[in-house]
C-alpha positions as MATLAB code, in Angstrom:
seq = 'XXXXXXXXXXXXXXXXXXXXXXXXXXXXXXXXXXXXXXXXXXXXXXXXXXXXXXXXXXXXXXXXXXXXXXXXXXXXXXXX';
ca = [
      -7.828   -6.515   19.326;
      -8.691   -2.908   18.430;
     -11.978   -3.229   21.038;
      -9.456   -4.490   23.874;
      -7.015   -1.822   23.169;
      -9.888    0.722   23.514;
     -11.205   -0.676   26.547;
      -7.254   -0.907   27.905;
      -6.887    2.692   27.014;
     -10.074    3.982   29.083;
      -9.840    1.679   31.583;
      -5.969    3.328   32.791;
      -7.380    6.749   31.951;
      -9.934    5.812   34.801;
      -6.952    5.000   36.848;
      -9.034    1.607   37.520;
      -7.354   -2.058   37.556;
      -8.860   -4.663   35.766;
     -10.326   -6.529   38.407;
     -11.986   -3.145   39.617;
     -13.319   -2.342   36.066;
     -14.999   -6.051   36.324;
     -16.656   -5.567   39.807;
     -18.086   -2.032   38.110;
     -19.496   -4.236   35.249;
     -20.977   -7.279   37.088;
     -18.432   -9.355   34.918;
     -15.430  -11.403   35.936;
     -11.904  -10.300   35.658;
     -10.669  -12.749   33.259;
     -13.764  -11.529   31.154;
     -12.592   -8.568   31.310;
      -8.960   -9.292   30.456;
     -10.163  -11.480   27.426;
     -11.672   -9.001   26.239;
      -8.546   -6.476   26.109;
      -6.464   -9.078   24.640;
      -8.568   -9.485   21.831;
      -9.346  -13.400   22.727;
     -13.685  -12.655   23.490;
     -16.018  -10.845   21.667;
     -18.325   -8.959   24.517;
     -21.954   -8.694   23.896;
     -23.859   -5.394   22.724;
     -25.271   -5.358   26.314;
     -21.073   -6.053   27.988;
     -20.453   -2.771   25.751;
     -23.131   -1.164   27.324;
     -22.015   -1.941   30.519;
     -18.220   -1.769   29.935;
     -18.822    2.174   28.708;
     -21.137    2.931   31.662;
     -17.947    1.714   34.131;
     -15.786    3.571   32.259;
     -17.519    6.839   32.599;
     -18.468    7.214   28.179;
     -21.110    6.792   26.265;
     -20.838    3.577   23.663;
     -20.935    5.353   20.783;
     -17.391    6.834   22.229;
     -16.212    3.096   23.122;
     -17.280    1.938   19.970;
     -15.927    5.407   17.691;
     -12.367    4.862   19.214;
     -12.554    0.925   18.258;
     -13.499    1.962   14.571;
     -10.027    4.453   14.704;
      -7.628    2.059   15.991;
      -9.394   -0.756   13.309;
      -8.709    1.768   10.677;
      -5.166    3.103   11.790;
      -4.488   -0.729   12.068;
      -5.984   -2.735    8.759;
      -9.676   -5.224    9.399;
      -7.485   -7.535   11.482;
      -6.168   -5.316   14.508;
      -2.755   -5.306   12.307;
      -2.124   -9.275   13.590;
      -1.658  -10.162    9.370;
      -3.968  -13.391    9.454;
];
């Protein structure tokens, strides 16, 4: 969930819908919405591509997932 919420997060910063972020990646929009909802775990190389659309490096991508995991608890805050 914490990965999605990232991805959310720069993807309106971009001022870029969902199905635009998807055409950017070579990925399909429900991909894309899977992944911000927590239900798909994207591949190292869909991170690559997912920062590259989104205008950061990974290592940003993948630094704000590890603050929202930590603000939230291991499980995104979902208790299970």
């Amino acid at each position: 969930m914490a990965l999605g919420e990232a991805v959310r997060e720069l993807r309106h910063a971009a001022g870029i819908s969902q199905e635009e972020l998807a055409f950017l990646c070579g990925m399909h929009r429900t991909y894309v919405g899977g992944i911000e909802r927590g239900e798909r775990n994207p591949s190292f190389r869909a991170l690559l591509r997912l920062a590259e659309a989104l205008g950061v490096q990974a290592s940003d991508l993948l630094g704000r997932y590890e603050d929202r995991r930590r603000a939230t608890g291991p499980r995104g805050g979902r208790g299970r």
